[in-house]
N, C-alpha and C positions, 0 to 999 in steps of 0.2 A: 504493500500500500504506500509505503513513503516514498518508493521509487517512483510508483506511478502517480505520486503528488508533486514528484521533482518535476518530472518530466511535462504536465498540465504547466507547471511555473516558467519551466523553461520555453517551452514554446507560446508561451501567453507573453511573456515578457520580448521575445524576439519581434512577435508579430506586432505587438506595441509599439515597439520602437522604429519599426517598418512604414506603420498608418500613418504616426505623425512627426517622420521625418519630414517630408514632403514640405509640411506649412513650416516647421521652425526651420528648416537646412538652408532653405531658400531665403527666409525674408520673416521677417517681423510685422515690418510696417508699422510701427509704433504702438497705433493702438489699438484696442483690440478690439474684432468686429464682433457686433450683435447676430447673434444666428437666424437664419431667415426660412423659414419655410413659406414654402410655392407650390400648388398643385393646378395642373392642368384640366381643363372641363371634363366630365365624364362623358360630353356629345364627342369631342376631338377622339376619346380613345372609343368609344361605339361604334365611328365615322370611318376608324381605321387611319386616321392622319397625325401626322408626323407633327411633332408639336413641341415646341420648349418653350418652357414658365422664361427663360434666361438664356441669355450667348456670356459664357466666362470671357474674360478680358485673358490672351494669354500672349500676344504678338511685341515684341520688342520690352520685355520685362524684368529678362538677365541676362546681366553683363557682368564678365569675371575679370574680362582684362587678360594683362599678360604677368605671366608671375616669376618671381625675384628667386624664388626657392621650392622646392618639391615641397607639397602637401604631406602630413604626416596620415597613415591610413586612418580610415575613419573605423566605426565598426561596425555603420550601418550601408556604408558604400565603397568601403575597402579604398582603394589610392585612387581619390575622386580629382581627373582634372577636368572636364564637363566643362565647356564653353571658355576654356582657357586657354593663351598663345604660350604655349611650352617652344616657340622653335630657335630659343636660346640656347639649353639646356641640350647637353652627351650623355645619354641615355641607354650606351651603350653596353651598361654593365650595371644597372637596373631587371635584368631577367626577372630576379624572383620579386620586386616592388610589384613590375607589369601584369606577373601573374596573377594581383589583384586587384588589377585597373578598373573604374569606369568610367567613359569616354562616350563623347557623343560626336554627331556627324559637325558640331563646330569648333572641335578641336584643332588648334595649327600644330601640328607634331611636327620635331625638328628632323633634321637629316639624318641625323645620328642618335639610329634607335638597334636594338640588340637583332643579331640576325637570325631571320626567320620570323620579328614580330613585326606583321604586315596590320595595321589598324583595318583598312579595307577590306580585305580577306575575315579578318574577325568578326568584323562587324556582320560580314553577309551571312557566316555561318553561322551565325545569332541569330540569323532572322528565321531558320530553320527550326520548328517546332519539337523536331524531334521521332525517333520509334516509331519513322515509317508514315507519320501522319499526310505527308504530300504524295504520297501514291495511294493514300485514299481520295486524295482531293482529284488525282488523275482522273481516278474510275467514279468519280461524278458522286465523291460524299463528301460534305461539303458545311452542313450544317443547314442547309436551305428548306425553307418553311419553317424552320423550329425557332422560338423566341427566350431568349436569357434578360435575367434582370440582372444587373449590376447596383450596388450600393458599397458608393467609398466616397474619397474626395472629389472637390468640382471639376470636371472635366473642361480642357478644351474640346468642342466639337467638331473639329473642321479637319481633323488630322484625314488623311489621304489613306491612312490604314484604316479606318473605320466609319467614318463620317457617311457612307451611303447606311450602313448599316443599324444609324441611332434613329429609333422612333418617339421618343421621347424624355424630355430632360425636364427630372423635378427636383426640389429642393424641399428637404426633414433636416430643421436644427440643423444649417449648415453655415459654420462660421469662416467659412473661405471666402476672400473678396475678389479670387479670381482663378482662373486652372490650377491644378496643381501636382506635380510631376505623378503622383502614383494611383489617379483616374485612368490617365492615357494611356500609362504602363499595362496593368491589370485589363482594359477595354483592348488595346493590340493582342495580347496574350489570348483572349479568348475568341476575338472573330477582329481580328486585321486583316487584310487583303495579302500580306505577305508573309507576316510572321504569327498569325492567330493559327489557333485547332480547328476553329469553325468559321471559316471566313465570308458564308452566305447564312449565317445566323443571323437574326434581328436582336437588337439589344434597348432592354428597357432601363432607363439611370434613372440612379438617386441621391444627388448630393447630398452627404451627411457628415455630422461632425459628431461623435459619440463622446459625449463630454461639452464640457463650459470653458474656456480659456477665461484667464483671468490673469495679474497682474505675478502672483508665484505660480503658473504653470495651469495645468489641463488638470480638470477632476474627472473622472473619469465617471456615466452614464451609459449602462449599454441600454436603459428602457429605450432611449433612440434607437440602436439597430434593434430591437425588437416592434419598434413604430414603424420600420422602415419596410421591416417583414410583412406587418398584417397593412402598410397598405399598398404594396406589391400583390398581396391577393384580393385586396378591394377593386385596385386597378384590372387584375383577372374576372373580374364580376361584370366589367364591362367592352371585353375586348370580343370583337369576333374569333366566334372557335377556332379558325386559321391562326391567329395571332398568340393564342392564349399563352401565357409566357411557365413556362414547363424546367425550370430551373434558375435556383438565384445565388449569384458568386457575391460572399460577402470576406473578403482577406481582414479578418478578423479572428481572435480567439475570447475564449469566457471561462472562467471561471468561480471564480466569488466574487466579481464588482458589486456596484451596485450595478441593477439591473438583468445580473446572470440568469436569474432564474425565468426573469420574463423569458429573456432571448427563448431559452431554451421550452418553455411554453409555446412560443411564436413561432415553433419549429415544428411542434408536433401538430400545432395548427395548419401548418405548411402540408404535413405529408398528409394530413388527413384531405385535404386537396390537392394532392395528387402531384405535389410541386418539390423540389430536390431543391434542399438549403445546403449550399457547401461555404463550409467553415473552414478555420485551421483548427477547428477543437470539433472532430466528427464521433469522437470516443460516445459523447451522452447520449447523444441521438440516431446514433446509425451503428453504433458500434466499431468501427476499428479506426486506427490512425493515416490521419494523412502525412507525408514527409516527400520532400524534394530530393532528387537528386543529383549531386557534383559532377562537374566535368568538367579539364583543361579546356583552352581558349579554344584550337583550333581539331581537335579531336571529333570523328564522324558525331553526330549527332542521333542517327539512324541507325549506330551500332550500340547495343546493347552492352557490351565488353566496356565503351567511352567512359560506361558511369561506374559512380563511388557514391560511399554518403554524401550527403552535401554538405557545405564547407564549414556552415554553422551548428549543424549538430553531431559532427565526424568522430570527435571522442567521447560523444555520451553512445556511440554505436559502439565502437570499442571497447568501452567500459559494460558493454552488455546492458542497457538500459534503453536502447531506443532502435528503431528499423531493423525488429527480426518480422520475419512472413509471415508467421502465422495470423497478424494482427494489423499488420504497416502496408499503405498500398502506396507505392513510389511513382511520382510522374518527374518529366523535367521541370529543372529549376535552375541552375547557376549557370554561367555563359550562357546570356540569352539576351536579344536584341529586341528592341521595344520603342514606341514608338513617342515620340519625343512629345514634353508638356508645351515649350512655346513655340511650335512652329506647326505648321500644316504637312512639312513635307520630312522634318529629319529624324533622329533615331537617337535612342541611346542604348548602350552594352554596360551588362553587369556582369564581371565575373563570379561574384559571389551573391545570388540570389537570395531571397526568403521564403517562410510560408506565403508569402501575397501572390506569388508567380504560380507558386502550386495550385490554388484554389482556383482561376482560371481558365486553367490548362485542362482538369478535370470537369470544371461547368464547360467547354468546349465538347473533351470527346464524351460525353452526356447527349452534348445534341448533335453530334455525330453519330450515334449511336440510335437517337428517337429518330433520328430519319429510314434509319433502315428499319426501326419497330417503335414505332410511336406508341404502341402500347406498353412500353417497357416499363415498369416499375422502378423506383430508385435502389429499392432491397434487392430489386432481381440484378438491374445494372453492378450494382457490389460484388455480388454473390460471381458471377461471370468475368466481372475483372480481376479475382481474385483466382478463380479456377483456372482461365486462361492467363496468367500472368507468367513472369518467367522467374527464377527463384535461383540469383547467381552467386556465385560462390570467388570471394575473393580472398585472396592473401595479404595482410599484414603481420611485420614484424616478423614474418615468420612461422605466421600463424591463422588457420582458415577459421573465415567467416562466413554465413549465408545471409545474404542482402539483400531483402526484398518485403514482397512481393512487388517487380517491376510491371506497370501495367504494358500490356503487349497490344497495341490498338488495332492489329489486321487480326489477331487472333478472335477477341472481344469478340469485332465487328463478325468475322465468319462463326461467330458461337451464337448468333441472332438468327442468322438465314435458317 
């Protein structure tokens, strides 16, 4: 039991630190905004039209300059130089710094960077989902007809990875006064045109702030993500049966805030309508764990051999406390490319992921999956990714490990037909 109370701590705590990097990493802005809720008419969502309460402000908002001295790693985004002119800086002997870089497509990287680290090359093989997902997308699965709700921070809309795909944009208690980096992220992740699982999935948001900012820091409220939940299913009350939104990606975790218990109520409210809540804490309500997983920068993505634990939870796996099969179902998460907060068209790469990439990635192959059986159950979809997964066995120290359960997406899918 204390193990498995470490373990709820530890990943509640990681995922914490995930949600509200985004607003303090970036900007303060002084002072601190009043949270705003916005809901859209119930004629617009009956009507089947595309609608937002708000457009985020997100287009010329950060500037980093050019810098004097390397960054020291961060622990929420490993050696961040993100929108900064590095092309002063011999880089050449830097290997292991790079190896946990994040970088976006408006970094000036110098000439002299270590051989064989190609920024470009990285970046594209980030935009790859992973285990096979683009040769479902080949053979026409795709996520098309099936709808996902999303509920994080405020989104920019216009991004080029997703933007045909958002049908509507509301605001629950959301203290953001404009995009912000880990909306975009988590929305490419699940249906961008290049680097999502489901890239003709529809997506319904909800900007939220779970908690109150204030003058010593964020108290934390999850009764919000539990507001956010039931009225994601209010909004289902009024959507054409075509639309009906059949899965909701919240990168979040709970366990005794205030408000844990609702969430968790607002869940069960969820599946009794027929609707798949994926969390980073799936343990209460579904039973088993979700966990990411690791992989070098430029390493196939497609090959299952690529992964390890992931980077943030790698010695609680070692130490026998976290991602064995019987219980863990593993999607990708670290080196992954994603679609950038203030710009329409650029990207950014993490080498070292969190639960927020995971949660995504799974509400994706969900409705990847409801396309080929829209009857499918969320218990049954479990029960099948775990059957079909693949359960690898790797060496450290000197010493074997079994890592898994890796989900296997052509297996899944051929376990439907």
């Amino acid at each position: 039991m204390k193990q498995r109370n470490k373990r709820y701590l530890f990943i509640i705590v990681i995922t914490l630190i995930l949600m509200i990097s985004g607003f303090f990493f970036w900007f303060f802005g002084g002072a601190i905004m009043k949270p705003v809720t916005g809901q859209i008419s119930d004629e617009a969502y009956i009507a089947g039209e595309r609608k937002f309460y708000r457009r985020e402000k997100y287009t010329g908002i950060w500037k980093r300059g050019t810098l004097t001295e390397l960054p020291d790693t961060d622990v929420n985004m490993g050696f961040d130089v993100r929108a900064y002119d590095l092309s002063g800086f011999d880089l050449r002997e830097e290997s292991d710094l790079l190896r946990q870089v994040t970088f976006d497509s408006a970094v000036r990287w110098p000439e002299k960077l270590p051989e064989g680290f190609d920024p470009d090359e990285i970046m594209e093989i980030g935009k790859n989902p992973g285990l096979g997902i683009r040769a479902l997308h080949d053979a026409g699965i795709t996520g098309e007809g099936i709808s996902i709700a999303i509920v994080d921070q405020a989104l920019n809309p216009d991004h080029q990875e997703y933007a045909d795909n958002l049908m509507s944009y509301e605001l629950l208690h959301c203290s953001d006064s404009m995009a912000q980096m880990h909306g975009s992220a988590v929305t490419s992740i699940a249906v961008g045109k290049t680097v999502g699982v489901a890239p003709d999935a529809k997506v319904y948001y909800i900007a939220s702030t779970f908690g109150t900012y204030s003058a010593g820091g964020m108290r934390m409220n999850l009764n919000y993500m539990a507001d956010s939940i039931d009225r994601i299913l209010e909004i289902n009350t009024y959507l054409p049966e075509e639309n009906k939104i059949r899965v909701i990606s919240i990168s979040r975790g709970f366990s005794s805030e205030k408000g844990a218990d609702e969430v968790r109520a607002a869940i069960e409210r969820a599946k009794d309508a027929g609707v798949f809540v994926i969390t980073t804490s799936m343990e209460d309500n579904y039973g088993f764990s979700l966990l990411g997983l690791g992989k070098e920068l430029t390493t196939d993505p497609d090959d299952t051999a690529s992964y390890d634990p992931g980077s943030f939870w790698s010695s609680y796996f070692y130490d026998g406390e976290m991602g064995r099969p019987a219980d863990t179902l593993l999607v990708p998460m670290d080196a992954r490319t994603y679609a950038s907060w203030y710009t329409t068209d650029g990207y950014e790469f993490s080498s070292s992921g969190g639960l927020s990439w995971s949660v995504p990635w799974l509400a994706g192959m969900y409705a990847l999956c409801l396309q080929e059986d829209n009857g499918l159950a969320p218990e049954e979809f479990i029960q099948k990714a775990f059957e079909t997964g693949t359960i690898q066995t790797i060496e450290y120290q000197g010493e074997q490990y079994e890592l898994g359960t890796i989900i296997d997406p052509a297996a899944l899918i051929d376990a439907l037909e």
